[in-house]
PyMOL Python script that loads the backbone (N, CA, C, O; Angstrom):
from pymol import cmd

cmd.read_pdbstr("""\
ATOM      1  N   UNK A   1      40.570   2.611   4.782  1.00  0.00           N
ATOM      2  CA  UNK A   1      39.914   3.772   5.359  1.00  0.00           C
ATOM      3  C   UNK A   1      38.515   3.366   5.829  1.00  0.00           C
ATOM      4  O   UNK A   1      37.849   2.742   5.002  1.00  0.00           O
ATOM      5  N   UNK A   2      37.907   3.640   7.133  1.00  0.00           N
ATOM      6  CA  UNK A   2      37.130   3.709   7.568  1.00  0.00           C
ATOM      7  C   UNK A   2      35.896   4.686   7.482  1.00  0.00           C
ATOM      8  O   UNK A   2      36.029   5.844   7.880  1.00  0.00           O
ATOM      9  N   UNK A   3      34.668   4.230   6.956  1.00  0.00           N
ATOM     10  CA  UNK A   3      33.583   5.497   6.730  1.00  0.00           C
ATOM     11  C   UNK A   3      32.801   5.363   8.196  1.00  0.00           C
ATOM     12  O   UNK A   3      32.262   4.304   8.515  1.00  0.00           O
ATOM     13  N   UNK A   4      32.794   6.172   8.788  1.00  0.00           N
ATOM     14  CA  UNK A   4      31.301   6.304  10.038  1.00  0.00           C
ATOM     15  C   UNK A   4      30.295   7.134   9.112  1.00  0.00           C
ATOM     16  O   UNK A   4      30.499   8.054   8.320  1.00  0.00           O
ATOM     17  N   UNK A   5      29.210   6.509   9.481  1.00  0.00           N
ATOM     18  CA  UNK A   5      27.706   6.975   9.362  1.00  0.00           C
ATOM     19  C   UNK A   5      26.934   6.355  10.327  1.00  0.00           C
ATOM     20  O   UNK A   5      27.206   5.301  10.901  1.00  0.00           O
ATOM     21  N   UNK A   6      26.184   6.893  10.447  1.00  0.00           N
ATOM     22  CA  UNK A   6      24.608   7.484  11.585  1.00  0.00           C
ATOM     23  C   UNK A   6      24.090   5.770  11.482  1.00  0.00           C
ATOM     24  O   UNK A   6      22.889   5.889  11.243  1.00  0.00           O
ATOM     25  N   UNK A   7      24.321   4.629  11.528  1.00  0.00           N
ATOM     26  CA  UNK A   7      23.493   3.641  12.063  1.00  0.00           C
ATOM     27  C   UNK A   7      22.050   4.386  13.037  1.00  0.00           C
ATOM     28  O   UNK A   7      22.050   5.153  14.000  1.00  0.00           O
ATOM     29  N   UNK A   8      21.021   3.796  12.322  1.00  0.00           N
ATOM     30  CA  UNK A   8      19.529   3.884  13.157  1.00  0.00           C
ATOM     31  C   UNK A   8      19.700   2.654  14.229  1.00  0.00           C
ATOM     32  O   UNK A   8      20.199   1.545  14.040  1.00  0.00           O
ATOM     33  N   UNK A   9      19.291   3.049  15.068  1.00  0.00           N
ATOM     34  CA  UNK A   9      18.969   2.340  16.303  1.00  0.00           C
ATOM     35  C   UNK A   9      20.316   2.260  17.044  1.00  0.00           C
ATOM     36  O   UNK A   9      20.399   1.241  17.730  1.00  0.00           O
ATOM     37  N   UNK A  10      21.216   2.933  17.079  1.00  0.00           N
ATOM     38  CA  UNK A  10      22.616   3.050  17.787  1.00  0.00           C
ATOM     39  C   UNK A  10      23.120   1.584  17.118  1.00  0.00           C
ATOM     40  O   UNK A  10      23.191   0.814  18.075  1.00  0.00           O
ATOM     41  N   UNK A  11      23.403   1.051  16.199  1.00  0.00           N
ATOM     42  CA  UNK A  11      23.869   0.068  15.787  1.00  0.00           C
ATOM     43  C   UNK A  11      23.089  -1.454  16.242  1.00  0.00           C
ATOM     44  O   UNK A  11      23.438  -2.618  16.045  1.00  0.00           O
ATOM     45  N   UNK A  12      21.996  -0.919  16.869  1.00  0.00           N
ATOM     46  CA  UNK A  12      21.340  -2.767  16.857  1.00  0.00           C
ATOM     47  C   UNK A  12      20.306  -2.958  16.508  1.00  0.00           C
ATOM     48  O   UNK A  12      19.201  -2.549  16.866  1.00  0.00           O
ATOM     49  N   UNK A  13      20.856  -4.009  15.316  1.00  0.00           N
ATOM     50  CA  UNK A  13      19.976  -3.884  14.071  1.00  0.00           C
ATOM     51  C   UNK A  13      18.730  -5.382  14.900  1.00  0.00           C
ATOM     52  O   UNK A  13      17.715  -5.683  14.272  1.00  0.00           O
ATOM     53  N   UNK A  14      18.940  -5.845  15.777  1.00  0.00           N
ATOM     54  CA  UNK A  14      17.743  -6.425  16.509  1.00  0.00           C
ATOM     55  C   UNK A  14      16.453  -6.076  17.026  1.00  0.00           C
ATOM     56  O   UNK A  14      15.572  -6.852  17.396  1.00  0.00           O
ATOM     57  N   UNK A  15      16.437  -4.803  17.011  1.00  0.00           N
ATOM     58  CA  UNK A  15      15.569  -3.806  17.241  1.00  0.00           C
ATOM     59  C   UNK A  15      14.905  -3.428  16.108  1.00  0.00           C
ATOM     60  O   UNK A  15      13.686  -3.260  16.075  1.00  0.00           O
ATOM     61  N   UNK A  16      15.687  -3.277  15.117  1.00  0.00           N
ATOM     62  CA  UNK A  16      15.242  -2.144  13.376  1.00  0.00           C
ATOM     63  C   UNK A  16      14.012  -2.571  13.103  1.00  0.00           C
ATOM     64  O   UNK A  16      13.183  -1.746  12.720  1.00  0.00           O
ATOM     65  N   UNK A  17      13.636  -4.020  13.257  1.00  0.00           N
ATOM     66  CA  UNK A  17      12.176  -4.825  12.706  1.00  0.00           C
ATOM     67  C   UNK A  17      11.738  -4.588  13.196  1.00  0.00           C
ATOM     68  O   UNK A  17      10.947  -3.891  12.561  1.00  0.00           O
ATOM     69  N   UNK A  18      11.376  -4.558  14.539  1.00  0.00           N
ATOM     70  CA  UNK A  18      10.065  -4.374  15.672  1.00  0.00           C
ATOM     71  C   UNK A  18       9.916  -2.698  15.826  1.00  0.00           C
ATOM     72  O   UNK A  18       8.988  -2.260  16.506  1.00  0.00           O
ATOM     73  N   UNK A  19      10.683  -1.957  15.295  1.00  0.00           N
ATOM     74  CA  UNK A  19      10.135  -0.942  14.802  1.00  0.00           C
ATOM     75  C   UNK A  19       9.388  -0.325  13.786  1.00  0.00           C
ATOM     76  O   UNK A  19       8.740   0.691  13.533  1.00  0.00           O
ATOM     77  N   UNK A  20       9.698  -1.200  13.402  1.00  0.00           N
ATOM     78  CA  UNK A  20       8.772  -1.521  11.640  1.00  0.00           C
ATOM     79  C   UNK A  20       7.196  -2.191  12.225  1.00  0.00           C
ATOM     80  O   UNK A  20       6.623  -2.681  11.251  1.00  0.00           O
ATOM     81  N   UNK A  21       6.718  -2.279  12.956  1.00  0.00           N
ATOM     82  CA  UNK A  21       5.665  -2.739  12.926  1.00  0.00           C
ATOM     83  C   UNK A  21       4.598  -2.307  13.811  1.00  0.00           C
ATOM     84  O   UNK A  21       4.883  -1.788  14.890  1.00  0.00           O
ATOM     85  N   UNK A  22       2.761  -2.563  13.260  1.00  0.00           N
ATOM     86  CA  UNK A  22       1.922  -1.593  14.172  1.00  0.00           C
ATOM     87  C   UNK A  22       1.884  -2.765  15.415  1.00  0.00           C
ATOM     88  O   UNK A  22       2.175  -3.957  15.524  1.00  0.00           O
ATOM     89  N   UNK A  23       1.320  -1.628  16.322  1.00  0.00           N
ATOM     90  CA  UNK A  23       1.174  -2.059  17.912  1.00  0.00           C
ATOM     91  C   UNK A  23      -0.175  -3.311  17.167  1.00  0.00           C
ATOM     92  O   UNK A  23      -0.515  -3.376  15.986  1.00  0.00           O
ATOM     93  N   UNK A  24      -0.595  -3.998  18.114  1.00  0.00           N
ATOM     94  CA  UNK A  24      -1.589  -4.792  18.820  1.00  0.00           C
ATOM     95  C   UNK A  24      -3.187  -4.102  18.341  1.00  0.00           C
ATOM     96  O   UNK A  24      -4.261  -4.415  17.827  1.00  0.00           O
ATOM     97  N   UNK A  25      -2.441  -2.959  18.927  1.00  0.00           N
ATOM     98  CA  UNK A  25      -4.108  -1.828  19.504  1.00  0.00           C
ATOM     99  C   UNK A  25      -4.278  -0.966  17.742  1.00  0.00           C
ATOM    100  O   UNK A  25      -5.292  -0.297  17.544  1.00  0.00           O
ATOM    101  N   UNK A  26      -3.548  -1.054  16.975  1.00  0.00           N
ATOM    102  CA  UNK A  26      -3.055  -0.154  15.793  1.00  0.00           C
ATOM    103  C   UNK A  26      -3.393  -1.322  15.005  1.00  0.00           C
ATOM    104  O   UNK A  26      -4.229  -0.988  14.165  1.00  0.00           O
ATOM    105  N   UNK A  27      -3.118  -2.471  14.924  1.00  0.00           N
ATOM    106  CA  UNK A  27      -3.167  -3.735  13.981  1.00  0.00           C
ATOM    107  C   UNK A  27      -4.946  -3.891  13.916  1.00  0.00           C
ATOM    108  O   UNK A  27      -5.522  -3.674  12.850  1.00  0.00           O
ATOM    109  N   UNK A  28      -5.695  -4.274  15.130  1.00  0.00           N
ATOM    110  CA  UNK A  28      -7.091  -4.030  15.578  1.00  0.00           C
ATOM    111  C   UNK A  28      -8.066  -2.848  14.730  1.00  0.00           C
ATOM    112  O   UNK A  28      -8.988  -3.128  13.964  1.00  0.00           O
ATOM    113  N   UNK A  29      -7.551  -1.348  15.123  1.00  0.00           N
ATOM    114  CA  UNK A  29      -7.655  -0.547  14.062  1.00  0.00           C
ATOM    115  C   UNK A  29      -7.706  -0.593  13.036  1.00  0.00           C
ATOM    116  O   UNK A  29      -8.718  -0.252  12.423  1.00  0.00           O
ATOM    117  N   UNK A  30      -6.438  -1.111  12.363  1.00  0.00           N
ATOM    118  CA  UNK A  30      -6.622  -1.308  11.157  1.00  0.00           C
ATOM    119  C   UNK A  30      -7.585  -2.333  10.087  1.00  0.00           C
ATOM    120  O   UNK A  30      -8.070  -2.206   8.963  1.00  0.00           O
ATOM    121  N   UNK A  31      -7.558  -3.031  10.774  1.00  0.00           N
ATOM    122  CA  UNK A  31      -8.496  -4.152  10.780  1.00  0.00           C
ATOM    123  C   UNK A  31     -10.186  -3.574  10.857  1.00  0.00           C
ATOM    124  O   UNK A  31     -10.947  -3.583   9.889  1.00  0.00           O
ATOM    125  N   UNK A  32     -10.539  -3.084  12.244  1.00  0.00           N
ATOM    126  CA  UNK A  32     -11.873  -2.437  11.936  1.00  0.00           C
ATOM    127  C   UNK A  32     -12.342  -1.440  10.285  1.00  0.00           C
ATOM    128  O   UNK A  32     -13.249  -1.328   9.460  1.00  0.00           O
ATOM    129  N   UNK A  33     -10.653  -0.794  10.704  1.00  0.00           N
ATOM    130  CA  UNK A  33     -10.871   0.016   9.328  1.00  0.00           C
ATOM    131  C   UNK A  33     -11.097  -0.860   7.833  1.00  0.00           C
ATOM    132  O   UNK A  33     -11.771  -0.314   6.960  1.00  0.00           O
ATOM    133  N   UNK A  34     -10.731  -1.714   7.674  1.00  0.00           N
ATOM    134  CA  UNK A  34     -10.811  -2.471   6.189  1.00  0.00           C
ATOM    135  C   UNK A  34     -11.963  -3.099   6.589  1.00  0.00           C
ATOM    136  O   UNK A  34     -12.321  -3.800   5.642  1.00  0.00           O
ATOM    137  N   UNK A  35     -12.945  -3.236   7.767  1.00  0.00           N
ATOM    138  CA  UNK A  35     -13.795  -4.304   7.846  1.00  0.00           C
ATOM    139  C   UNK A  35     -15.424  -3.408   8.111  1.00  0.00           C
ATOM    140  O   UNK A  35     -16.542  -3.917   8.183  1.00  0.00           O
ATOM    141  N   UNK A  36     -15.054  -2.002   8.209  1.00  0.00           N
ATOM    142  CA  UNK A  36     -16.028  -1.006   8.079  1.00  0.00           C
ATOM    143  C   UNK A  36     -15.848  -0.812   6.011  1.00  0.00           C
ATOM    144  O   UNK A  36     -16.597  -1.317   5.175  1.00  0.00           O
ATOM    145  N   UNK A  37     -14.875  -0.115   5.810  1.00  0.00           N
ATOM    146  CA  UNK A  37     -14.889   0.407   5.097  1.00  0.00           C
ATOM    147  C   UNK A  37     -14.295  -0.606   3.716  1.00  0.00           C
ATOM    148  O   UNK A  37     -14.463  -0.066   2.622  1.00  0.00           O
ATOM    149  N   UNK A  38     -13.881  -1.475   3.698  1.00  0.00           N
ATOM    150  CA  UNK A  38     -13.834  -2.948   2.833  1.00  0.00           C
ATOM    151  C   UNK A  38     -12.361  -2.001   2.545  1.00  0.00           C
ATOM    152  O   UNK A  38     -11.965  -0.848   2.716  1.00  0.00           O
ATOM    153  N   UNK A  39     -11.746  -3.611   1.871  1.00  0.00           N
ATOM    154  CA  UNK A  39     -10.545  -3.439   0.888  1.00  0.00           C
ATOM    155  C   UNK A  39     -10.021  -2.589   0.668  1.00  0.00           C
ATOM    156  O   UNK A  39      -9.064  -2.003   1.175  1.00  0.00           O
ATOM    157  N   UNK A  40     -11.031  -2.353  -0.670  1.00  0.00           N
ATOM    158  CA  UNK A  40     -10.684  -1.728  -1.932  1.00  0.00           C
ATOM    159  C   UNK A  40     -10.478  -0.284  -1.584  1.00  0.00           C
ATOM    160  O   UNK A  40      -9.532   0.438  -1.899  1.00  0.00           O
ATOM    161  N   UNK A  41     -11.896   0.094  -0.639  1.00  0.00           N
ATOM    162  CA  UNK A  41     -11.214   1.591  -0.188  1.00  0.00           C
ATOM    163  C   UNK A  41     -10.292   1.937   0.825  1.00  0.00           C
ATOM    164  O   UNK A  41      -9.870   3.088   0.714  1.00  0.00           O
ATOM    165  N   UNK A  42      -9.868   1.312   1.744  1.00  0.00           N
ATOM    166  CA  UNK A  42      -9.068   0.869   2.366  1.00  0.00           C
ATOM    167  C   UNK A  42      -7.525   1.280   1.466  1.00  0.00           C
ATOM    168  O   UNK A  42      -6.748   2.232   1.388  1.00  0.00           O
ATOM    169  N   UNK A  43      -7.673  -0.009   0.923  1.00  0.00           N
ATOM    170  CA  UNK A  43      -6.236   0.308  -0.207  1.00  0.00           C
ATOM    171  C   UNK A  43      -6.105   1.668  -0.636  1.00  0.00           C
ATOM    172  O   UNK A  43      -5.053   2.294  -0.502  1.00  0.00           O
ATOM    173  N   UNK A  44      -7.381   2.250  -1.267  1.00  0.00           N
ATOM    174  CA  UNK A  44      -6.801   3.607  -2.238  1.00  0.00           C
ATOM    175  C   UNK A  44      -6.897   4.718  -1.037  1.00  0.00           C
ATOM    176  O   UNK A  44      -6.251   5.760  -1.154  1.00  0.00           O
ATOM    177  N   UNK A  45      -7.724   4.480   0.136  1.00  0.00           N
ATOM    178  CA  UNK A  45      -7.304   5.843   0.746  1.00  0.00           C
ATOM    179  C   UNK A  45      -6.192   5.506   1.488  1.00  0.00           C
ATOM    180  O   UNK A  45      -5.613   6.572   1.699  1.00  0.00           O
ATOM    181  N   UNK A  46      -5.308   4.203   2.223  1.00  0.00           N
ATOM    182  CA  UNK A  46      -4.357   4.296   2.410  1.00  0.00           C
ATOM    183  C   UNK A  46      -2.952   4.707   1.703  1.00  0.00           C
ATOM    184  O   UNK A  46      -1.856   5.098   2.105  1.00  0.00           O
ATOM    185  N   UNK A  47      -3.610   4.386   0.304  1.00  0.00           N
ATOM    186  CA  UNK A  47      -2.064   4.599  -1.064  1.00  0.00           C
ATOM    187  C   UNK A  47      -1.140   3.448  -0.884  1.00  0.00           C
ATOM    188  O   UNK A  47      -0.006   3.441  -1.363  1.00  0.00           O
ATOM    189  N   UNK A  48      -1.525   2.703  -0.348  1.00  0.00           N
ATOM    190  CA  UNK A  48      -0.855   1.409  -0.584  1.00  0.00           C
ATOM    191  C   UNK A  48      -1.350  -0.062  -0.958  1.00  0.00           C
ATOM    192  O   UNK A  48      -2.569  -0.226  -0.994  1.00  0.00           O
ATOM    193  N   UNK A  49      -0.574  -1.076  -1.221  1.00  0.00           N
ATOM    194  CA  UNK A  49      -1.184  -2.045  -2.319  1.00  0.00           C
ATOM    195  C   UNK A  49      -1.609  -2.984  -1.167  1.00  0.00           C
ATOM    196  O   UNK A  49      -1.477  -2.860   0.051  1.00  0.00           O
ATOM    197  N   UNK A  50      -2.369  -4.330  -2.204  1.00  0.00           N
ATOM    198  CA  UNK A  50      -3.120  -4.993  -1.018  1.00  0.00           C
ATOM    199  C   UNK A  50      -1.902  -6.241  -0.053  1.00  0.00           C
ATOM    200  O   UNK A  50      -2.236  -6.724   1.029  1.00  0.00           O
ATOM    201  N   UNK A  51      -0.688  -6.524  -0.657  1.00  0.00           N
ATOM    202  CA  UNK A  51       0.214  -7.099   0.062  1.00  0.00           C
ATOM    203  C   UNK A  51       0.705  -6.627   1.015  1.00  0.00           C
ATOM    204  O   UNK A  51       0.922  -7.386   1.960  1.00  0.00           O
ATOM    205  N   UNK A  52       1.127  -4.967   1.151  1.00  0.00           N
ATOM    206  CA  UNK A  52       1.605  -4.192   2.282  1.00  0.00           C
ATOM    207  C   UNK A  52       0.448  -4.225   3.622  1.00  0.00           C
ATOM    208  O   UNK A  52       0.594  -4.449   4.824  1.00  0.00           O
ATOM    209  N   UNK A  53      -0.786  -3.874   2.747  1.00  0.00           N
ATOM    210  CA  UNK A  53      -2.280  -4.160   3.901  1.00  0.00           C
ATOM    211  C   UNK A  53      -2.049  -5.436   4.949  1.00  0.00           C
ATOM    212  O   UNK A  53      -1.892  -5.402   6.169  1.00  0.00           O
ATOM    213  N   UNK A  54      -2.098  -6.955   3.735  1.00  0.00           N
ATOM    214  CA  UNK A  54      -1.875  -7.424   4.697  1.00  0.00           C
ATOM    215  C   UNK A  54      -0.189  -7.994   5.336  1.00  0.00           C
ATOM    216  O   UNK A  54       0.071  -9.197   5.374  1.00  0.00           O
ATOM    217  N   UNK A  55       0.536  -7.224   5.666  1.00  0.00           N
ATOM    218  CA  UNK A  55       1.548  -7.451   5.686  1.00  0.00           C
ATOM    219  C   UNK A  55       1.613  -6.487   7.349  1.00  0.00           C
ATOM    220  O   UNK A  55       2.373  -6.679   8.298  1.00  0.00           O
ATOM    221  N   UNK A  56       0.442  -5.387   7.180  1.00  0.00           N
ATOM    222  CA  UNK A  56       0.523  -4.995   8.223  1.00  0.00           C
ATOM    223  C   UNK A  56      -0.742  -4.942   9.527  1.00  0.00           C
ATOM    224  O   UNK A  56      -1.120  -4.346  10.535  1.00  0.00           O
ATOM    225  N   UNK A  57      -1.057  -6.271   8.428  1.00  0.00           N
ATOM    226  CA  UNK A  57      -2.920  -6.386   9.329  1.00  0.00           C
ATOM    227  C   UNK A  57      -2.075  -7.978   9.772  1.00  0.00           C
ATOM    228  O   UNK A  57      -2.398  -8.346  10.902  1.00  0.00           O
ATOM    229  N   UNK A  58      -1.413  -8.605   9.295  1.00  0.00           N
ATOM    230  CA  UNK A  58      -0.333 -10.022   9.811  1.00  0.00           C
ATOM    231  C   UNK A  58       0.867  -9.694  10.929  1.00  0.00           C
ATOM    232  O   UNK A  58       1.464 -10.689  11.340  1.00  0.00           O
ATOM    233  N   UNK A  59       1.344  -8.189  11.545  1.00  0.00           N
ATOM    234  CA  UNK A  59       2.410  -8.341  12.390  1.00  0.00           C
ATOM    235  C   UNK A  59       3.603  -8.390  11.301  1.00  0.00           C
ATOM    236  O   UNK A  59       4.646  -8.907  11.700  1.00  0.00           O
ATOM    237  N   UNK A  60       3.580  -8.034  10.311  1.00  0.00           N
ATOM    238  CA  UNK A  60       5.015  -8.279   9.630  1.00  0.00           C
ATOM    239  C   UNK A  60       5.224  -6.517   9.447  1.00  0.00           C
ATOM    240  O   UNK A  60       4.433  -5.607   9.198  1.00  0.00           O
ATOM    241  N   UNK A  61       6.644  -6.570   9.696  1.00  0.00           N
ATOM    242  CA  UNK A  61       7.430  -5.770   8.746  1.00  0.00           C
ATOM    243  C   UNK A  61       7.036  -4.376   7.963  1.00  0.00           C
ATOM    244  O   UNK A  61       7.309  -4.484   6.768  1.00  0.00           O
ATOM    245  N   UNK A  62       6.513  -3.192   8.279  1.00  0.00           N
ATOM    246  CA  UNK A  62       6.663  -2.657   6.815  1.00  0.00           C
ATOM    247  C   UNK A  62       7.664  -1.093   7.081  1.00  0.00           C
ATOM    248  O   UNK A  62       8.275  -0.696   8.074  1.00  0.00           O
ATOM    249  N   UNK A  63       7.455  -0.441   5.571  1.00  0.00           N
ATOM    250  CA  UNK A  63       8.932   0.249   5.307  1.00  0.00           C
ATOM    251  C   UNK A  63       8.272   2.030   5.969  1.00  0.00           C
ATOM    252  O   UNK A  63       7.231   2.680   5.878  1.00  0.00           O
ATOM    253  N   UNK A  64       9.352   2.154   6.483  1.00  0.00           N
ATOM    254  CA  UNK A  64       9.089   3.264   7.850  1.00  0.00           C
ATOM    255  C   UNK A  64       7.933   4.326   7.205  1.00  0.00           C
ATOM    256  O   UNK A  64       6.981   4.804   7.823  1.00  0.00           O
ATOM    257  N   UNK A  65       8.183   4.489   6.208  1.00  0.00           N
ATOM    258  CA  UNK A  65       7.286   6.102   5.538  1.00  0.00           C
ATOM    259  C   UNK A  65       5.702   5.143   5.558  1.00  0.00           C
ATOM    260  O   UNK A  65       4.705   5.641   6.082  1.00  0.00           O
ATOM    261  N   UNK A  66       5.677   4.214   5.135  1.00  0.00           N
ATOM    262  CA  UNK A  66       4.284   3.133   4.768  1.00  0.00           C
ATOM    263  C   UNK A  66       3.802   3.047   6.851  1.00  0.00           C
ATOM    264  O   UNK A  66       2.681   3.469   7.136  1.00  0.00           O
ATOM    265  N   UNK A  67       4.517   2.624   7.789  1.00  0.00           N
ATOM    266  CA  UNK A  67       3.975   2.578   8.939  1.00  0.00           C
ATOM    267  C   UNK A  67       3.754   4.709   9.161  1.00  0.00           C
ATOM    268  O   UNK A  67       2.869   5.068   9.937  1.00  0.00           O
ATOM    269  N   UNK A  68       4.241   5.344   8.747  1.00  0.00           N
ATOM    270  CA  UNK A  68       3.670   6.851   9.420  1.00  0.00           C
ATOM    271  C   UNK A  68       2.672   6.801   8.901  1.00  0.00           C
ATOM    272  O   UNK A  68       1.731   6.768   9.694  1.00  0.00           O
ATOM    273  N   UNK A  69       2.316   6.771   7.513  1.00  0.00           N
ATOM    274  CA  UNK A  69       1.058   7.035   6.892  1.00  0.00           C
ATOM    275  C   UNK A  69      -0.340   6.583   7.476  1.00  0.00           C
ATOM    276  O   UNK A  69      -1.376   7.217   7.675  1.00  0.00           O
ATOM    277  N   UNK A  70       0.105   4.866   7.739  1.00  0.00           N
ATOM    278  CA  UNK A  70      -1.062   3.977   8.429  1.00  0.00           C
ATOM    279  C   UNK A  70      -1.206   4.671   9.771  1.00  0.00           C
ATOM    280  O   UNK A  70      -2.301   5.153  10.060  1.00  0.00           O
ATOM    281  N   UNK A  71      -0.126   4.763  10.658  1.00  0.00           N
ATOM    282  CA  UNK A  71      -0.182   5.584  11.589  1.00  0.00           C
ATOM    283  C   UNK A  71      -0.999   6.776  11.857  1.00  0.00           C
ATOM    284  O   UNK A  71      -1.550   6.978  12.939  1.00  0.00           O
ATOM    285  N   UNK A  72      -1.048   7.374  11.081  1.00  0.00           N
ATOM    286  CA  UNK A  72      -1.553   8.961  11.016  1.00  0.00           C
ATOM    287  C   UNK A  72      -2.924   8.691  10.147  1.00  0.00           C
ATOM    288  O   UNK A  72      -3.616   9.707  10.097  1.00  0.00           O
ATOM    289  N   UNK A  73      -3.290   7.950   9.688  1.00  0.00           N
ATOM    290  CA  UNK A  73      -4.377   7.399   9.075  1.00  0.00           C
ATOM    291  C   UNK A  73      -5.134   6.677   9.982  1.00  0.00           C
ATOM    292  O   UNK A  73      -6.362   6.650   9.905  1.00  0.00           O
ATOM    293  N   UNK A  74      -4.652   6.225  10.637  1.00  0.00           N
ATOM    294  CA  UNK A  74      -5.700   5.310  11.836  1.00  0.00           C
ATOM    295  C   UNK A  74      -5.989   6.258  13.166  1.00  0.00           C
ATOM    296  O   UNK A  74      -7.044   6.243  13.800  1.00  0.00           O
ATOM    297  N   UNK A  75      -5.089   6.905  13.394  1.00  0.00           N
ATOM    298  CA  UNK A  75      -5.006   8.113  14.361  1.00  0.00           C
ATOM    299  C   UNK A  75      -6.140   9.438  13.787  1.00  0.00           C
ATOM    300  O   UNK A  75      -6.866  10.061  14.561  1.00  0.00           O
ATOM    301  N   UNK A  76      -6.091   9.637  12.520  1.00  0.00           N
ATOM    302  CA  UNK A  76      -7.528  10.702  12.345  1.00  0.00           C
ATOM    303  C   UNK A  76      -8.722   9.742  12.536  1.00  0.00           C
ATOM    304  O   UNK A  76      -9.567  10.064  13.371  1.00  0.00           O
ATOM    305  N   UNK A  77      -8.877   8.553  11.819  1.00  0.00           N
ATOM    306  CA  UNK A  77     -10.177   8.212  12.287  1.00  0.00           C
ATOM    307  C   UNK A  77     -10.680   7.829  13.727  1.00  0.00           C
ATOM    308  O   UNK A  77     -11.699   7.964  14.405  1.00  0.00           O
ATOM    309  N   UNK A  78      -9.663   7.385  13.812  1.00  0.00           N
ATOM    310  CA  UNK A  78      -9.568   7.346  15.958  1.00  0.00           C
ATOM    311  C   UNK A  78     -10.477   8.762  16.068  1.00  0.00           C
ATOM    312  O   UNK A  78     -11.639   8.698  16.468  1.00  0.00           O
ATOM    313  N   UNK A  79      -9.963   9.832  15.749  1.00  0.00           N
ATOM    314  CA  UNK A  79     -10.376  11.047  16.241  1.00  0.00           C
ATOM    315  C   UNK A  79     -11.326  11.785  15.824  1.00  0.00           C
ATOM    316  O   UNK A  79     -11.790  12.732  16.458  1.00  0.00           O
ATOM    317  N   UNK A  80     -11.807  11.297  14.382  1.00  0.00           N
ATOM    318  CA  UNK A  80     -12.831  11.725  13.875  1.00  0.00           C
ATOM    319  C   UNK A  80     -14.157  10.551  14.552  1.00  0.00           C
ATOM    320  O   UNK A  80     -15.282  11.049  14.581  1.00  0.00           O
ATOM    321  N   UNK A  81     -14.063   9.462  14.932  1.00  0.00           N
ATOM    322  CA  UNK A  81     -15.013   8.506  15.459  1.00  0.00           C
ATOM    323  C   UNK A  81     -15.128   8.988  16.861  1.00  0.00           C
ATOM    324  O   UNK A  81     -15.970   8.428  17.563  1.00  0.00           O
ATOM    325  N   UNK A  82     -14.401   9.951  17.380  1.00  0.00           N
ATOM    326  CA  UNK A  82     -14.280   9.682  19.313  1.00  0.00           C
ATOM    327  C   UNK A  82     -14.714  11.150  19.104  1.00  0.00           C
ATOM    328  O   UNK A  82     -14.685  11.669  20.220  1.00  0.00           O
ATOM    329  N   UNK A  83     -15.160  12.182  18.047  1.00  0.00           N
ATOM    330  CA  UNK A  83     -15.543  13.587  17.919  1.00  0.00           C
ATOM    331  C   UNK A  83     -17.146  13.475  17.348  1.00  0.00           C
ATOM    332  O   UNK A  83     -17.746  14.546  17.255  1.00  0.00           O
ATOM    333  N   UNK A  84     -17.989  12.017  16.897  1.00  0.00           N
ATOM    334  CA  UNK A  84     -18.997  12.041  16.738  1.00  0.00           C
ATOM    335  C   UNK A  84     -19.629  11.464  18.018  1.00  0.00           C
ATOM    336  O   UNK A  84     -20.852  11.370  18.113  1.00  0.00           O
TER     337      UNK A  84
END
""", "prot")
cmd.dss("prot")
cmd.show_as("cartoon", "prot")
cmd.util.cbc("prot")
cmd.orient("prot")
């Protein structure tokens, strides 16, 4: 017996990684952000540990809910810096 389920990315899993990861312009960001605001706070206001940091300040990989957060975290200060 055959199960179908919902494959992400219409079944090509060649794609799945490079969705996992910040842009260029988002990596930069993030980077200013740990290099204004150091590490340590960095880490605790992102909620994530310092391997995922650099895992996503290196172009690698990370797990979809961990890229929205950074996402939406680099996107308010974008907007709180471009509102002063």
């Amino acid at each position: 017996m055959r199960v179908a389920f919902d494959a992400p990315y219409g079944g090509d899993m060649r794609k799945a990684k490079t969705d996992l990861l910040l842009s260029l312009a988002e990596q930069a960001e993030l980077r200013r952000f740990v290099e204004e605001a150091g590490e340590k706070t960095a880490v605790g206001e992102l909620k994530i540990d310092r391997s995922t940091l650099a895992r996503a300040l290196g172009g690698l990989p990370v797990r979809r809910s961990t890229l929205t957060v950074l996402r939406l975290t680099l996107a308010r200060r974008s907007a709180e810096r471009d509102a002063q």
